[in-house]
C-alpha positions as CSV (number, residue, x, y, z in Angstrom):
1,X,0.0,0.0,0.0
2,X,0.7,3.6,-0.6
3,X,-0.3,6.8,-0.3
4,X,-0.5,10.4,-1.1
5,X,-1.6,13.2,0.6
6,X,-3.0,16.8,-0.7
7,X,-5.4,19.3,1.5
8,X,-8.4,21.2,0.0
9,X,-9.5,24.2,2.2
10,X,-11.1,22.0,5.4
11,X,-10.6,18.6,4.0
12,X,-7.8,16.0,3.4
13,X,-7.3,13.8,1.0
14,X,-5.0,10.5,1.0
15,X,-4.2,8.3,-1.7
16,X,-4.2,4.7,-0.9
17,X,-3.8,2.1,-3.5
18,X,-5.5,-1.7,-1.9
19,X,-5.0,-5.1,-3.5
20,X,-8.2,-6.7,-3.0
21,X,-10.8,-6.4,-6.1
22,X,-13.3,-4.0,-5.8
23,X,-16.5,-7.0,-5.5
24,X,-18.9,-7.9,-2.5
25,X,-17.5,-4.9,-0.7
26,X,-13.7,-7.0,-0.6
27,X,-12.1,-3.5,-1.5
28,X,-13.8,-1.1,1.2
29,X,-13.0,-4.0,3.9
30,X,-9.7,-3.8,3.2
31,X,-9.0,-0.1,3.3
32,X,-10.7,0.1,6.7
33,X,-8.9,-2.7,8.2
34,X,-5.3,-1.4,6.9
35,X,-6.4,2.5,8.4
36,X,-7.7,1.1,11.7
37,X,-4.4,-0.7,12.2
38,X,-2.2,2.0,10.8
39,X,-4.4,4.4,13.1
40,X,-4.5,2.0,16.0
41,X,-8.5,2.7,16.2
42,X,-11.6,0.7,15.8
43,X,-13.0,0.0,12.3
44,X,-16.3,1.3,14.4
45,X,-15.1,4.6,14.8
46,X,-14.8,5.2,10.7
47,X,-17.6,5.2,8.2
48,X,-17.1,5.4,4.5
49,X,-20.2,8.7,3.6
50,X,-19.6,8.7,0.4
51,X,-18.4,6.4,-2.9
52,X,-18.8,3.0,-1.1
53,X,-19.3,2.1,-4.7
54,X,-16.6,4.1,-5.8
55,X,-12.6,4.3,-6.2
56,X,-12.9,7.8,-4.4
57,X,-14.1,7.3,-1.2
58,X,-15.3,10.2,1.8
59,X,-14.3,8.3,5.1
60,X,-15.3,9.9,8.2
61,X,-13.0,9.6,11.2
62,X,-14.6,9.3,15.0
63,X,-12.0,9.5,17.4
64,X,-10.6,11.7,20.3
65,X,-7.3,11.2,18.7
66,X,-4.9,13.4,17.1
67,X,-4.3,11.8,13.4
68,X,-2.9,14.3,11.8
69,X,0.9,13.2,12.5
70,X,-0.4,9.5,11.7
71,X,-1.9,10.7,8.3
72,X,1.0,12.9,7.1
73,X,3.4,9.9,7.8
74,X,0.9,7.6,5.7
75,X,1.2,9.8,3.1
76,X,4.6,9.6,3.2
77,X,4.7,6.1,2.4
């Protein structure tokens, strides 16, 4: 996996390339189980909004938690 980062006024936006194909949902399952370990957080506390059927994805993020180091260092690969 890799990924690139880019901001757009309030909102970020990472890049993140899965290997699973995009059928039955195998895709989506993926991404969230590769950000809640990366993010040490529960696959509860995220929620894709937007483009579950999609390659561009909106995935909201619950937590108490500062990610912002976390994301920036994903981003860096």
């Amino acid at each position: 996996m890799c990924g690139t980062i880019s901001n757009s006024q309030s909102e970020t936006f990472i890049k993140i390339n899965v290997i699973s194909v995009p059928e039955k949902g195998k895709a989506n399952k993926e991404l969230l189980e590769f950000l809640s370990k990366y993010l040490k957080i529960s696959k509860t506390s995220m929620e894709i909004i937007s483009g579950e059927l999609d390659r561009w994805k909106k995935i909201v993020i619950k937590t108490d938690n500062d990610l912002t180091d976390k994301l920036s260092k994903l981003a860096e690969g």
